[in-house]
Structures are given as C-alpha cells and as structure tokens.
N, C-alpha and C positions, 0 to 999 in steps of 0.2 A: 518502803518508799516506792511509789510508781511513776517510772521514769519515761516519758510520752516522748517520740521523735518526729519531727514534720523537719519538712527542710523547703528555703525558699532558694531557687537557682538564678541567680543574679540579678540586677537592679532594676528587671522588665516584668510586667506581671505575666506570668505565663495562663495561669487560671483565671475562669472569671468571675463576678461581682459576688455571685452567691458564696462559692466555695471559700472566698475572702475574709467573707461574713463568718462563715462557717469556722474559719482559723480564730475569729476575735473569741468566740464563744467558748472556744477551747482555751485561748488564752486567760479568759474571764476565770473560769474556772480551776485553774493551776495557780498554786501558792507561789510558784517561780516559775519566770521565764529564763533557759539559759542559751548564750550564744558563741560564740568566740572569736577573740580578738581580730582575725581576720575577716569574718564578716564586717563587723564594726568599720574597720581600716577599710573596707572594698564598694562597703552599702550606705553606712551611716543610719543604722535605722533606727526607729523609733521605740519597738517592743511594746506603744502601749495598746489599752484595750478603747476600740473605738466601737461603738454599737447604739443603736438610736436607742432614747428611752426606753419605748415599748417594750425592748427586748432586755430589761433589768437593769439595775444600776455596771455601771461601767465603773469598777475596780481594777487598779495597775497591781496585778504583783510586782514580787522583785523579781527585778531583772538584774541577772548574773550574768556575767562577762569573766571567760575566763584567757588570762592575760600574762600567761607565765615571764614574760620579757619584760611589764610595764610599757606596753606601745601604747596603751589608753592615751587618746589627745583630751587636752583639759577641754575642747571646744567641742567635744562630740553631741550629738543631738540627741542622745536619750540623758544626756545629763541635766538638761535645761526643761524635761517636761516631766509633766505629775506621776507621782510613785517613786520609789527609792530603788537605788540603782548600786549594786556590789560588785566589787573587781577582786577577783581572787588571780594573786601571782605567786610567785616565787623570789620576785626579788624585792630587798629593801632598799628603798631610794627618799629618803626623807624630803627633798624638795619637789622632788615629782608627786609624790602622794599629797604633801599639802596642797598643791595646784590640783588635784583631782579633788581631794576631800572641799577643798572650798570652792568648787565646780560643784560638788554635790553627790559626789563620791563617797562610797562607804568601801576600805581595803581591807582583804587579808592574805595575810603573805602565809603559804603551808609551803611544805619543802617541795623540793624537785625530784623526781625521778629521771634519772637519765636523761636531762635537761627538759622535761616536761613536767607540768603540773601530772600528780596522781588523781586518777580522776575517779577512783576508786577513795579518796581521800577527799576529795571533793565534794562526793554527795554523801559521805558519813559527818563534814563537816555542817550542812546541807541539812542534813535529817538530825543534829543537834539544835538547831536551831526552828524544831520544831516545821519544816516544811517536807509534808508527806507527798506531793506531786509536782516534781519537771517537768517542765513541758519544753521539748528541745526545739530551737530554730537555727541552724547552723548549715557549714558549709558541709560538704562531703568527708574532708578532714575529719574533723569535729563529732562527726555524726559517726561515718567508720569507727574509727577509735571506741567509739563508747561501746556501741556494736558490738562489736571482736572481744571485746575485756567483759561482753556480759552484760550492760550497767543499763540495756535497754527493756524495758517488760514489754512495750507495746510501741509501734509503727499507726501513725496516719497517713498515708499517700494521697494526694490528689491527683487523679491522671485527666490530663489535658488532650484535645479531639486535634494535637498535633506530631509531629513525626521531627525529629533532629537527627541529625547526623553522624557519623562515629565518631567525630572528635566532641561532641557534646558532651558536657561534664554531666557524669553520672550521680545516683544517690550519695552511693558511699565508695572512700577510697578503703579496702579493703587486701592488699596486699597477700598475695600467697595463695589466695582462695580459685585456686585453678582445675582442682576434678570435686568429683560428684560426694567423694566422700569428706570433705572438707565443707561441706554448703551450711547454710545457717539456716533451721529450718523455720517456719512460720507456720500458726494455724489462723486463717481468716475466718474473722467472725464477724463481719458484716458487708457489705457491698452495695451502695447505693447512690443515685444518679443527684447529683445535685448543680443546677443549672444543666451548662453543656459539658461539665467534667464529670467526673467518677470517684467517690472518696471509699477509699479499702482501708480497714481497718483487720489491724491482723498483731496476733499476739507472736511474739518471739522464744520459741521454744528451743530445747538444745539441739543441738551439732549433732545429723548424722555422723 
C-alpha cells in the first residue's frame, strides 16, 4: 500500500491557487482520503475532489476519519457531500453510529491500543478492502504518529514564499527526535516551482 502525506495548517489558505489545484489532482488520484478526528472538530473540511472538467472527471474517494472516541458530529460537512465517507473508532456506541450511519456514515469499530486506534491496523484494514493509495491530510498529530510507526512511503510538501514564527505549529509532532542520530531520513525526488510555492516530493527512507 502507498501511503502519501500532505498536511494543510489551519483554516487559512497558506499556499496559492495552483498548488491547491495541485492537492485536488493528488486527491483525484488516491483510493482514500485520510484525516483525523481533530481536523474534522477544528476545520470542518470537505475532502472532496474539485477540478474543472478539462482536467478529467472529478471522482471522491473515500474519505476516512479516524475517530477513536466517536467525537464525529452527525452534522459535519463531508457527510452531506458526494463520495462515501468511513469513520474508523474504537468505541461501540449504538446510538451515536445510527446518527452517523444515517448522516451517511459508514463505521468501524478495531480495538484500541493504549487508548489509540492502531494505525498499523488501520491501513491493513484499509488494504483489505482493496485500497492501494492513502493519501494523508491531517494535523501534525496524525501526520507524526504515522511517521514515527513507519506507515509513511512518501511526503508532498508545499512550501509557501512566507516565514512564521517559533510558536508556529510545525509539520509533525514528533516526540523524542532530538540528536542527529535519531532523524528520519528522506531521499527527494523531485522539486518544482509551482505558482509562487515549491512542491518537494520526497520518499521516506529509514532511520539513521
């Protein structure tokens, strides 16, 4: 399974129209979009694929939300637009999953690991179901996590012609990774100007 990470950094666009474009095309082409519950809870987004005709038909994969608490609101906004939408948790709550299912939710509940979804469990459930490429849009949490456990092949980055500040939330939260021989290495294979940003495409290789 090839597991694609991009991340979008809060409810503002930071990048511009092209590179935008550029994430639909990616999304177009991914069997799953996934996200997590605190994006959901923070942004409310939509996950679908928007792209003018000319550029091919515009297919939604699915979009997965992963939800180990059941916070899914039955009113959230990718529930109410086109493509099918799966919330994978850990817990069993019969009257909250009907309000999600008949919102337009599809649930499934895998066990917990040390009060998390395994996310390692996750995409094996993921790749039963016959879907060979994730494509990740999530918070730094979410994105980390996957990261650190392995579960990522390849990085999209979009770098923006702006500069933020130390308290600016980072790609990934990453925990513990503090000398040189701890780092997660990368090999880039590609580099290219698109609009006024920079989109780096880089494979994730092992751990010095």
């Amino acid at each position: 399974m090839n597991r694609r990470a991009g991340m979008c950094i809060g409810s503002s666009w930071i990048s511009g129209e092209p590179a935008r474009r550029d994430v639909h095309r990616l999304r177009a082409r991914s069997a799953a979009i996934m996200t997590g519950i605190d994006t959901v809870l923070a942004d409310d987004p939509s996950l679908t694929v928007r792209l003018d005709e000319a550029e091919g038909p515009c297919r939604n994969p699915l979009r997965v939300v992963l939800d180990s608490g059941l916070r899914m609101p039955a009113d959230a906004r990718l529930l109410g637009l086109p493509g099918e939408t799966l919330v994978i948790t850990g817990v069993t709550d019969p009257g909250k999953q009907a309000r999600l299912q008949q919102a337009g939710a599809s649930i499934k509940v895998l066990p917990l690991k040390e009060g998390r979804l395994d996310l390692a469990a996750v995409l094996q459930y993921l790749g039963g179901m016959e879907i060979n490429e994730v494509h990740l849009e999530a918070g730094a949490t979410l994105c980390g996590a996957l990261l650190e456990a392995g579960l990522v092949d390849q990085l999209v980055i979009y770098m923006a012609p702006h500069l933020m500040g130390a308290a600016a939330r980072g790609l990934f939260v990453l925990p513990g990774l503090e000398h040189m021989q701890q780092r997660i290495g990368l090999s880039i294979t590609d580099i290219r100007a698109i609009g006024d940003d920079w989109r780096i495409d880089a494979r994730v290789t092992a751990s010095a």
